[in-house]
C-alpha angles and dihedrals in degrees: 000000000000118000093020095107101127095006114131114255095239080052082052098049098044088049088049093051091045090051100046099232138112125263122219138192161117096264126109094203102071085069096050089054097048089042098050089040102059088220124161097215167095105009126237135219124199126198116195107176105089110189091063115115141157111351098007087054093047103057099039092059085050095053089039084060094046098052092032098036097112095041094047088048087059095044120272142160109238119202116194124190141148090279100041162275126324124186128195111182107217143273098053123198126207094252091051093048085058095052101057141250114326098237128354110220124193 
């Protein structure tokens, strides 16, 4: 997001759900909070393959909100790395946090 640059990632989420969009990123953080919250939005994805950039970014992203794009409408934490996609619909609870991700998608 533009002009986010030093807010506080609780300041970031909130902006996100009230205004309805996706945040993505390559924080972890953004996942705990959603996760410990028990917040419904916004959803999150999290790209954890750090050397993408430009093109390569771009396209995955736009791959990652044609396969997610119902999920992240509902309200998920998606996870992306080299091997695949994981999806966790929010709110999480503790005990699904424990059980795993909700579906694996590669």
């Amino acid at each position: 997001m533009w002009g986010t640059e030093g807010s506080s990632d609780s300041k970031i989420l909130n902006f996100g759900r009230q205004e309805g969009m996706v945040v993505v990123t390559l924080d972890a953080d953004f996942h705990t909070l959603l996760a410990l919250s028990g917040m419904t939005g916004p959803s999150v994805i999290r790209i954890r393959i750090e050397s993408l950039r430009g093109e390569a970014l771009a396209k995955l992203l736009f791959s990652v909100l044609q396969i997610c794009s119902d999920d992240l409408v509902k309200g998920a934490m998606v996870s992306i790395t080299e091997n695949g996609i994981r999806i966790h619909r929010l709110p999480i609870s503790t005990l699904a946090a424990s059980a795993g991700p909700l579906s694996t998608r590669q």
